[in-house]
N, C-alpha and C positions, 0 to 999 in steps of 0.2 A: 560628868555632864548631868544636869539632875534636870527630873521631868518635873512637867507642870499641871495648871487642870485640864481636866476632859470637856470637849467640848460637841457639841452636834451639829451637822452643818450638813448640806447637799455635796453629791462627791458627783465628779465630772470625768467618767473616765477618756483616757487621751491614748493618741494611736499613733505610733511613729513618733513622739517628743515629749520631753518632759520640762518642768518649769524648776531652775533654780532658788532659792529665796534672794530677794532682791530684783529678779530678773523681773522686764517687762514687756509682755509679748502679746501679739493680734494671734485669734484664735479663731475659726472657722465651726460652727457647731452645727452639724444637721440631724442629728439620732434628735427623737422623740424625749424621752425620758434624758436627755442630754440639757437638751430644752427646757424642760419644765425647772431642771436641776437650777438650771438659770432663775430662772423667772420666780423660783422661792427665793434664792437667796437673793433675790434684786429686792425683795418684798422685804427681806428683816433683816441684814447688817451689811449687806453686799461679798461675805463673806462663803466663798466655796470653797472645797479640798480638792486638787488635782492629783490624779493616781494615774499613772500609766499600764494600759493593759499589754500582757506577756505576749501575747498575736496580734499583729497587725490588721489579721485576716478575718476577727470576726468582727461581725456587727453587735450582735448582743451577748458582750461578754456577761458570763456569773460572776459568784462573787472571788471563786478561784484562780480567775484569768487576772487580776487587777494584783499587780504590786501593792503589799500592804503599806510602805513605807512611801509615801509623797511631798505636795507641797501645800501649807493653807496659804488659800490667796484673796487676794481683794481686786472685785472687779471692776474695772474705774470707768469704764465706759463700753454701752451695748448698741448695735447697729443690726436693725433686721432688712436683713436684703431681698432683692424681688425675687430672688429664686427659692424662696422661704428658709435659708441660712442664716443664720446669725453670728455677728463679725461681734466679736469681744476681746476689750483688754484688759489683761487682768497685770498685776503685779505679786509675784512671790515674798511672802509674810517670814514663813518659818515651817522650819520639818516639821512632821506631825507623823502618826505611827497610828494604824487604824484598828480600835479597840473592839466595835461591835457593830456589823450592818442593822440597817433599818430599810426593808424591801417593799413598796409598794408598786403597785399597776403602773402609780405615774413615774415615779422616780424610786432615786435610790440615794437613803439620807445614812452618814457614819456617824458613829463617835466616835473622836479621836485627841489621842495624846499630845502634846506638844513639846515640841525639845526646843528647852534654852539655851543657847548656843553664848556660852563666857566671849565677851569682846575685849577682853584687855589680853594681852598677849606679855610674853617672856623673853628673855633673849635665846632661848632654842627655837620658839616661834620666829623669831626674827630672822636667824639664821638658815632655815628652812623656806621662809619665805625670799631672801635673796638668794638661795640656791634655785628656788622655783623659777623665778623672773630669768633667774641668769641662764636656766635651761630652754625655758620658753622664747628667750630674745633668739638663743642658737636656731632652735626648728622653725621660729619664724625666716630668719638668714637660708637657709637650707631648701624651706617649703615656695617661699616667693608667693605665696595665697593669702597671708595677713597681710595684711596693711602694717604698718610702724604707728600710725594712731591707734590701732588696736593696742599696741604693746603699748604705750602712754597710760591709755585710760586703766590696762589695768596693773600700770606701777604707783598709778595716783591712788590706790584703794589701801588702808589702813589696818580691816582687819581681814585676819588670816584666812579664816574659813569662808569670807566671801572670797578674796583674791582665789582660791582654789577653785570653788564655783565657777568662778568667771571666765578662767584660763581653761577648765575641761567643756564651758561651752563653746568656745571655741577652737575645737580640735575636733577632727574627721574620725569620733569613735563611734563603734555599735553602741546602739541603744543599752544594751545590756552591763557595759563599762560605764555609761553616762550614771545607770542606775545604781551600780555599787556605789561608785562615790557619791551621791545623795543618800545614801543608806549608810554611808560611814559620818558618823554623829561626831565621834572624836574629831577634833580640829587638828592635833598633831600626827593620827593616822592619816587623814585626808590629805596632810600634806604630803605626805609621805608617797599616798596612792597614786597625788595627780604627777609627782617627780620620777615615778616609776614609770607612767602611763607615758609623760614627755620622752623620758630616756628612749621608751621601747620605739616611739613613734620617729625620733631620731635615726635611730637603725635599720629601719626601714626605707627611710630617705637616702639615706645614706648607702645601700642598697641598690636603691629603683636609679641614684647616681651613677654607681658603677656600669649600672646596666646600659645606662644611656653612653656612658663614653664608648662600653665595649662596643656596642652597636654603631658610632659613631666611626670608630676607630675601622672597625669592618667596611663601610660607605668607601672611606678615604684609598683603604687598601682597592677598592672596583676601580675608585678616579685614578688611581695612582696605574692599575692595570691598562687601562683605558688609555691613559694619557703612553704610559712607555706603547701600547701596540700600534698608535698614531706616529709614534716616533719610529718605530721599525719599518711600518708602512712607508715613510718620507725615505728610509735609508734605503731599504730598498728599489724604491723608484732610483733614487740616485747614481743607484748602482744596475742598475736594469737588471733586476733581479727578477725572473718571471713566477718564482714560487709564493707557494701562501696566498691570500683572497687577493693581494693585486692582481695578480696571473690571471687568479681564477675570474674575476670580474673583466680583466683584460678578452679573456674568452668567451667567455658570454656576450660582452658587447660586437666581435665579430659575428657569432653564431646570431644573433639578432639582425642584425643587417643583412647577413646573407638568406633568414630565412623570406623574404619578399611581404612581410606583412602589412596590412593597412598601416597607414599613419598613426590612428589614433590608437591602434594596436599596437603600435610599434612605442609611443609619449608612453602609454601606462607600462608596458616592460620598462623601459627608462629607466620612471619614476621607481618601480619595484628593486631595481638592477643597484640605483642611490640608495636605496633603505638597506636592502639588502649588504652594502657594501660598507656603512655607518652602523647596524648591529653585530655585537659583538658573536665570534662562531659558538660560543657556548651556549645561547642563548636559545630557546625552543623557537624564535620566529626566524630566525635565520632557516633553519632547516623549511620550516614551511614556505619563507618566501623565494630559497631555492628550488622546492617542489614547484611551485606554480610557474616560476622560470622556468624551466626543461619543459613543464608541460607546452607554454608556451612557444619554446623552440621546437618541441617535437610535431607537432601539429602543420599538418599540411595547410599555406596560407595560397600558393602560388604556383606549386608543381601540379602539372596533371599530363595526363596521358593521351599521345595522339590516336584519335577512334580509327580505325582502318574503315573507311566509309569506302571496300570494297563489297557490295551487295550478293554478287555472287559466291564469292566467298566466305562471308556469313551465311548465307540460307545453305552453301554444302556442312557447315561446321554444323547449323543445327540438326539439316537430316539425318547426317552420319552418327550424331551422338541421341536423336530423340524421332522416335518413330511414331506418327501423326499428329496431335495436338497444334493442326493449321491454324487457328486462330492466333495463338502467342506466337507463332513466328512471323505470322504476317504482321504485328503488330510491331515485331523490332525491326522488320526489314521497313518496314515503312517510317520509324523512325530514323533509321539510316538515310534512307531518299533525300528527308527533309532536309537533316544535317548534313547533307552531301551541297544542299540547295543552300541553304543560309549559312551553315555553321553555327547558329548561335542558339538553337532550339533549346530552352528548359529542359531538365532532365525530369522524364516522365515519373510516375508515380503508378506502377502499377501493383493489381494484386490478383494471384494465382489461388483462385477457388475450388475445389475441390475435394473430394474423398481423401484419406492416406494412401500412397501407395503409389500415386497417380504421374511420380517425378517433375512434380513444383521447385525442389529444391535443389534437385541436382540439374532442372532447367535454366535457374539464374545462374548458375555456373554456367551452361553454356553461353545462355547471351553476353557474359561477363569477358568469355572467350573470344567470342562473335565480332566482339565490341572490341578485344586488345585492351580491354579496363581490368583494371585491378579490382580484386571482390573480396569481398568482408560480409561476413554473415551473425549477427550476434539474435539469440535464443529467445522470443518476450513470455515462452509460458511460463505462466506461475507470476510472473513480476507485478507486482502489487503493492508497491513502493514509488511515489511519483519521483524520487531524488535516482533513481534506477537507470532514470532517460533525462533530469536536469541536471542532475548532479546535487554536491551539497553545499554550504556557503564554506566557504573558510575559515569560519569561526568553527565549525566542529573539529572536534579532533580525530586525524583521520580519513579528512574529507578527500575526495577525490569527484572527479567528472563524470558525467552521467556514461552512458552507454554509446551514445549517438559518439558522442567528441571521441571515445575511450575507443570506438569502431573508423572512425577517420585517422586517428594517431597510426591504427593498424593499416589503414588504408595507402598512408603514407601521401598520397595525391588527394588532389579537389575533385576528380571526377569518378570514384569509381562506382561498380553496380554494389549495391547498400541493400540487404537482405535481411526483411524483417520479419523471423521466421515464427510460423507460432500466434499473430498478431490477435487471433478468436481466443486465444486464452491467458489473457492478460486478466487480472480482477483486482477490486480496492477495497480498500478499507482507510483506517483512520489516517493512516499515514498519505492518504492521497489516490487521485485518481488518476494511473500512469496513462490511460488512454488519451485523458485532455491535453496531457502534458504533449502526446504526439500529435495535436491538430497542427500545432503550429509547425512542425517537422515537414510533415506532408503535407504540406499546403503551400502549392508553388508559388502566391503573392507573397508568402510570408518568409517564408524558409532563406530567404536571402539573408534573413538578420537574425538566425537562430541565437538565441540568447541560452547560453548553461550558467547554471546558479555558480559553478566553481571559477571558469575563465571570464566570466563577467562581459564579457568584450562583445561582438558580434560577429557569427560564426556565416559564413556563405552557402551555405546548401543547395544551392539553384541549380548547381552542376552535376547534383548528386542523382543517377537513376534509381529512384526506390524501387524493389519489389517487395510484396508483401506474399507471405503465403498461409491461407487460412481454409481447416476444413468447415466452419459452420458461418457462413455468413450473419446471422441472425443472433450473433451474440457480440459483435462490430457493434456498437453505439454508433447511430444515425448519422452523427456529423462526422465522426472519423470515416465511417464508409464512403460519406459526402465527395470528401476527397480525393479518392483514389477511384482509377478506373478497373472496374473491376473484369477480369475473364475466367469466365466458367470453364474447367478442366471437366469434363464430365467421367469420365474414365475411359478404359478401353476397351475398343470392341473383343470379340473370340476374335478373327482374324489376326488384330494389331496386337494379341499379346502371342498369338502363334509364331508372328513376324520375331516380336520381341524375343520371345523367348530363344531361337533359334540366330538371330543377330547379335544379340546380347547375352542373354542371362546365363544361357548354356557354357558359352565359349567363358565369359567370366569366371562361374562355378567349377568348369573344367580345368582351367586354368589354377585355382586356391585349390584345387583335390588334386593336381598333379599329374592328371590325365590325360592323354595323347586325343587327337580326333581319331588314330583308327583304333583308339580302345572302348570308344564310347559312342553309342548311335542312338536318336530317339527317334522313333518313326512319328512322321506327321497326325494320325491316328492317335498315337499314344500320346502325344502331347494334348491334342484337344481333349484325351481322356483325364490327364493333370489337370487342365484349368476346368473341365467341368464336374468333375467327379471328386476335385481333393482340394477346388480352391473356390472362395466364393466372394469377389473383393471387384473393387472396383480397378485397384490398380493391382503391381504385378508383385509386391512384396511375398505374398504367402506364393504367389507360382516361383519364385525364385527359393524359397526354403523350402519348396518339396524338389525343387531339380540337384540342391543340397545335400537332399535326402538321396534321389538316385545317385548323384555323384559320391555320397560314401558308400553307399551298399557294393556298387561296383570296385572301387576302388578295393573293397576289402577282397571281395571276387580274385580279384585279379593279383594281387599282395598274397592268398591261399591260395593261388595256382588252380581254380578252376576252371578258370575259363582266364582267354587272351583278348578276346573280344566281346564285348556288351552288347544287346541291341534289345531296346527296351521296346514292348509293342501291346498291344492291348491284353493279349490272354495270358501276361509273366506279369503285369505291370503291376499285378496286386502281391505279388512276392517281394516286390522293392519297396510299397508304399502302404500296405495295406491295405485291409476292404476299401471299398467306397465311403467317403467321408460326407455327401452332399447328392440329392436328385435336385434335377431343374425340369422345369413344366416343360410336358410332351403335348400332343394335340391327344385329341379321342380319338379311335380306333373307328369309332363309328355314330353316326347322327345319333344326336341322344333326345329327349324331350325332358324339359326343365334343368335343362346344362348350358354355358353358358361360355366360353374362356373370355376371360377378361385377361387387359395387359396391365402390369402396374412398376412401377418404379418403386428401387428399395436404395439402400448408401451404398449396394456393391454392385448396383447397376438396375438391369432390367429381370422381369420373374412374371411370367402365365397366372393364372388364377382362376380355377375354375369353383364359377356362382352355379350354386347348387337350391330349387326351391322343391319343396314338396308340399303338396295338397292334403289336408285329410277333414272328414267329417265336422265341424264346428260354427263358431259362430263371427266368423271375420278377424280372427286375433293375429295379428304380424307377431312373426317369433324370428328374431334375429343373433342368428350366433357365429361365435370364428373371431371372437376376439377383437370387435370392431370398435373404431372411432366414432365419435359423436357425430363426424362433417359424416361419417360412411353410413350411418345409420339413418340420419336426413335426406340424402339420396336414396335409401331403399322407401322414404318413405314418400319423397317427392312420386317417385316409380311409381306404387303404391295408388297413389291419388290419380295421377296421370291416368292409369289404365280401366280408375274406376269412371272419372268422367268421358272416356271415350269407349267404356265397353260396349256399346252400339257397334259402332264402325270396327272394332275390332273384332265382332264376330263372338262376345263372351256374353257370359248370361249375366243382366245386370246387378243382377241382385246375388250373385256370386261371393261378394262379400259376408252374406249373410246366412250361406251354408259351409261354407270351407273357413278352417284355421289354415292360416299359411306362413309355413317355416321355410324362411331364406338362411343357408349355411355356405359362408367361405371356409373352406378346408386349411390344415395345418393353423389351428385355434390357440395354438402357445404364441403365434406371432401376434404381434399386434399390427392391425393394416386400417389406414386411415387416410381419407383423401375426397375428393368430389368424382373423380375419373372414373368409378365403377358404376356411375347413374344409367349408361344407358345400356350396359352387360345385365345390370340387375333387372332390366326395365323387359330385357328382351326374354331372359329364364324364364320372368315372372308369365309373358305371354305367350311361352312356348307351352307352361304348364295347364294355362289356363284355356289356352286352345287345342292343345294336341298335337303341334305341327313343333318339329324334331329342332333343332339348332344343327345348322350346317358343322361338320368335326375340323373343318380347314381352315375357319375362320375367325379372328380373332377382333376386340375393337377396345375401344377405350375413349369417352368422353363424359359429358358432365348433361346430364338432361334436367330440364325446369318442367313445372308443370303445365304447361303449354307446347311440349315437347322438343322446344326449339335442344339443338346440342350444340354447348357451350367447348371451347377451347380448353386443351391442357398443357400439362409440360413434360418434360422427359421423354419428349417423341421418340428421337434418337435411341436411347437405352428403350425401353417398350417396343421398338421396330426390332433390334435385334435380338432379344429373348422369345418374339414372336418366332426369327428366321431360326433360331435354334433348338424350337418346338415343333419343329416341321409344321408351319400352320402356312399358308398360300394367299390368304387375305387380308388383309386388313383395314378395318373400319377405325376412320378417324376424324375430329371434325375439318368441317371447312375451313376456318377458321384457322389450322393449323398447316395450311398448303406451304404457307412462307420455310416451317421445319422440315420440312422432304427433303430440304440442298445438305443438310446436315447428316443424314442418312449413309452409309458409305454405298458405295457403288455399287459393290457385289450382292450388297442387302437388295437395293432399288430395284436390281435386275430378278430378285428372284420373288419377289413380293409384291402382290399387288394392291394398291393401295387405292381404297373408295373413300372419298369425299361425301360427306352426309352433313347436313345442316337440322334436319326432322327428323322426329325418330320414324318416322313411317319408312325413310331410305333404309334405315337400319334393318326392320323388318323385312323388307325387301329384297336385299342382298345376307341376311342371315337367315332366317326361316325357309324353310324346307318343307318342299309337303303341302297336301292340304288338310284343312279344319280336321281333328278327329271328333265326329259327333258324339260317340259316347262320353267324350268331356265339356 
């Protein structure tokens, strides 16, 4: 093949295709220098060089990325489009072999070689080229993607090395294969290369063939499974054969009928029961649509339990097993009444507020008793997953029913007490917010049509009595609280866990230690010495693990033969249990001047407090310590201002602020104490100090005083009364305000405390100061 002359011409390079000689192809141009490459050779013979570059991926190839070997072409027509692309077509001249770049800014100009390609052909050409045709007619047979005028137009072509050309542009090769044969110049190698390239392309077909029959073949084998297990299916019916999925679907469809479910409950089992019984058992959705069947069936739709709506005999079940806590009982006995009256009452929604310790939970067990209902109690602390209490869809793998449904399955009935234990410490995050998810649960409009993501259907909860039980109100989101009626457990008095301990906790304890009653005695004494000295709780959990405590020490006693009988009393009772663990606020011993006891509320009940102020030399500086809160330091200060604008009438010297620093101190300063309730204890120190006259030692108060001295109302009466009666204090000051809490008070307290009504602080002075003015202050 001999070369010809060299020529110069703009080079165009090309990405993704290359141009045959002969071929005539639309070309898309958008590079810059691509362009210009154009728009020269539009200027002097229409004549450019196409070279294909090695990546598709760059934009501006060198001059190393570009195949040296191409095609010169002529380009017979230019189109610039609006999107500033330019649509050309060109037609392939002859190979051409690139001799030397010519690099500028604008473009990039070659010179290059040109290969003469001999058109007259031989009879090895000949027979080369009917071997080619004759293999190309095969892969087009094979491929089914040519057309048959394809193969026409290229048996109509004469010479060798275009029909080669022609036939590898039409075949599905990498760009890479397209390029050697344009880069094979020889006409009887190129034949050779496109009749290799055919053969290989065959075998492949021929290949991706087998593949389909196997795969086909495999199909036929499922029909064929399919169609014999439809025929086994028929025979056995015929034969009233109850085994294998007929039976089994035979069963299900009774177990559905007998369960009593809604209608439209009943159409979608059905409809699942027909799917179910048309997929085959190997199949991953059978098993799940079995799953949701049982759950289906298992589910209480209909059963429920007759309530014993005997009243007296509920209120003896709760006394016998829960010693005071009269609000939650009066609340089930009265729902008893009703449903004695109608029968049809909603099942309430209640929720048991309280300290730990307090028996919230083992209370819904009793009303569950009370009631003759079945109880189910499931856990929500921690839960912070809203699919926890919906459930998940059935599209997960895996999925199952929320809590609620998963808590009725166990229920077994539609009406039992449903205990939502825990409900203050639920939290979210990304996966959802499980408290919303429970609005609709407890919420008695709604709850009839409780929807879980799993059973899809609608669930009846109307019948259900919730309890809830939580110690921190204040972390309940507003509308969940919304719904539920809430009763405050406040804990127990000293009496009620003396009661307790002695009716319950003892005889339990003695019972798990294996202890007789005449081996084991607490004296009355020594138990108020347990809950005051070794326990400090609102409810009775720590009094029960120190009776724990007494119950193994003795038991070990008596196992060493020391002794046959126990009797624990106050002056042994630190050899069972150790020193003292806790002091509780006593009264003073005697009137004191700038003392003060205040009463305060803490999470294990009620605790004394005595306000401490001292005067010294200075120039009016409030100094306030003991660990106080921001609300408690406002009230020292409202105090403060009160006693400046009425130092007239109260007998102090008015300008008192202006020689005395005065340092107010609540004692035990690791605690932190915060509240409005110490306004008028602080108010009364501050003017025992300032006048001289002693604070009575018996008297104890607790309210909220404003600058105008009116005293404002507080809470925790109850707890605050009885840490009073257990400080040996004889008085107590409280607001007006709070006369309606006195019924809550227990009896024995009421009887032995006296309790003054104050609206002014000036009452408060009144009945707490002692004495008169001392002039030397």
């Amino acid at each position: 093949m001999a070369k010809k002359e060299q020529t110069i011409v703009p080079l165009l390079p090309l990405r993704g295709l290359l141009v045959y000689p002969t071929m005539v192809l639309h070309l898309d141009v958008g590079r810059d220098k691509s362009i210009q490459a154009l728009e020269k050779a539009m200027m002097d013979d229409h004549m450019i060089f196409l070279a294909t570059q090695k990546e598709i991926s760059i934009d501006e190839p060198n001059i190393d990325e570009i195949y040296r070997i191409g095609t010169l072409t002529r380009i017979k027509q230019m189109l610039k489009l609006p999107n500033g692309t330019i649509r050309v077509l060109v037609e392939g001249i002859q190979r051409a072999e690139i001799i030397h770049y010519y690099e500028t800014e604008e473009l990039l100009e070659v010179e290059i070689q040109k290969f003469e390609e001999n058109v007259s052909k031989d009879a090895e050409d000949e027979a080369l080229m009917r071997s080619m045709l004759d293999y190309f007619d095969q892969y087009i047979k094979l491929s089914k993607k040519i057309s048959q005028e394809t193969y026409a137009t290229v048996a109509d072509v004469d010479e060798p090395g275009r029909m080669a050309d022609l036939i590898t542009s039409h075949l599905p090769l990498k760009l890479k294969e397209k390029q050697e044969v344009l880069e094979t110049v020889d006409v009887k190698k190129r034949l050779n290369k496109v009749i290799d390239i055919i053969n290989n392309e065959k075998e492949v077909l021929n290949l991706e063939k087998k593949i389909g029959q196997r795969v086909k073949r495999s199909m036929e084998r499922t029909q064929k499974e399919y169609y014999l297990r439809e025929q086994m299916k028929a025979i056995q019916k015929e034969l009233g054969d109850k085994e294998g999925k007929t039976g089994e679907v035979s069963s299900l469809t009774e177990k559905i009928e007998e369960t009593g479910m809604p209608e439209h409950v009943k159409k979608t089992a059905f409809k699942e029961l027909e799917r179910y019984e048309k997929v085959p058992s190997s199949s991953a959705e059978s098993a799940v649509i079995r799953n949701y069947l049982d759950w289906l069936i298992s589910l209480p739709w209909s059963k429920a339990t007759e309530d014993t709506l005997d009243i007296q005999n509920a209120e003896k079940i709760l006394e016998d097993e829960h010693y005071g806590l009269e609000k939650v009982k009066e609340r089930v006995l009265e729902y008893l009444a009703v449903q004695q009256l109608t029968s049809s009452l909603k099942g309430p929604i209640l929720c048991l507020a309280g300290p730990p310790g307090v028996g919230k939970t083992s209370l819904a067990r009793s009303v569950a008793k009370s009631l003759n209902r079945n109880f189910v109690r499931i856990s929500l602390g921690g839960v912070r997953d809203e699919s926890e209490i919906r459930g998940h869809r059935r599209t997960y793998v895996g999925a199952m029913p929320g809590r609620i449904i998963q808590g009725m399955k166990k229920a077994s009935t539609i009406n039992p007490v449903f205990l939502l234990d825990e409900i203050d410490k639920m939290s979210s995050d990304f996966r959802g917010d499980p408290s919303s998810a429970l609005l609709e649960v407890l919420d008695p409009e709604q709850n009839h049509t409780f929807s879980d993501h799993y059973i899809e259907e609608t669930y009846d909860l109307s019948k259900v009595m919730f309890i809830a039980t939580a110690n921190n109100l204040a972390t309940i989101p507003a509308p969940l609280r919304d719904r539920m009626e809430i009763i405050t457990i406040a804990g127990y008095t000293e009496l009620e866990k003396v009661h307790i301990a002695k009716e319950h906790l003892l005889t339990k304890q003695m019972n798990a230690h294996g202890l007789k009653k005449s081996q084991l005695q607490i004296r009355d004494d020594a138990m108020k010495s347990v809950i005051r000295y070794y326990t400090r709780e609102a409810g009775v959990r720590g009094l029960e693990r120190q009776l724990a405590a007494v119950c193994r020490k003795a038991a070990k006693k008596i196992v060493s033969n020391e002794k046959k009988k126990i009797v624990l009393t106050n002056k042994n009772i630190e050899d069972f249990l150790g020193k003292k663990q806790f002091r509780y606020g006593q009264a003073e011993f005697e009137d004191q001047i700038g003392v003060a006891t205040g009463l305060a509320y803490t999470t294990v009940g009620g605790d004394t407090l005595s306000i401490e102020v001292s005067l010294s030399p200075g120039k009016g500086k409030l100094i306030l310590t003991g660990k106080l809160g921001d609300v408690m330091k406002e009230s020292a200060q409202a105090a403060f201002s009160y006693i400046r604008s009425r130092a007239n009438d109260l007998k102090i010297d008015p300008d008192f602020h202006e020689k005395h620093d005065i340092h107010i101190h609540v004692p035990e300063g690791a605690v932190p104490k915060d509240g409005p309730s110490a306004g008028i204890t602080m108010a009364t120190a501050l003017i025992s100090a300032l006048t001289g006259r002693p604070v009575r030692k018996e008297v104890g108060m607790t309210g909220e005083i404003t600058l105008r001295g009116r005293v404002l109302p507080i809470g925790g009466l109850k707890e605050k009364s009885l840490s009073a009666h257990r400080a040996g204090l004889t008085k107590v000051i409280v607001p007006k305000e709070n006369e309606k809490d006195l019924d809550d008070i227990p009896e024995s307290v009421r009887n032995e405390l006296k309790f003054v009504l104050v609206s002014q602080l000036d009452e408060v002075l009144k009945h707490a100061l002692a004495g008169e003015v001392n002039e030397s202050n």
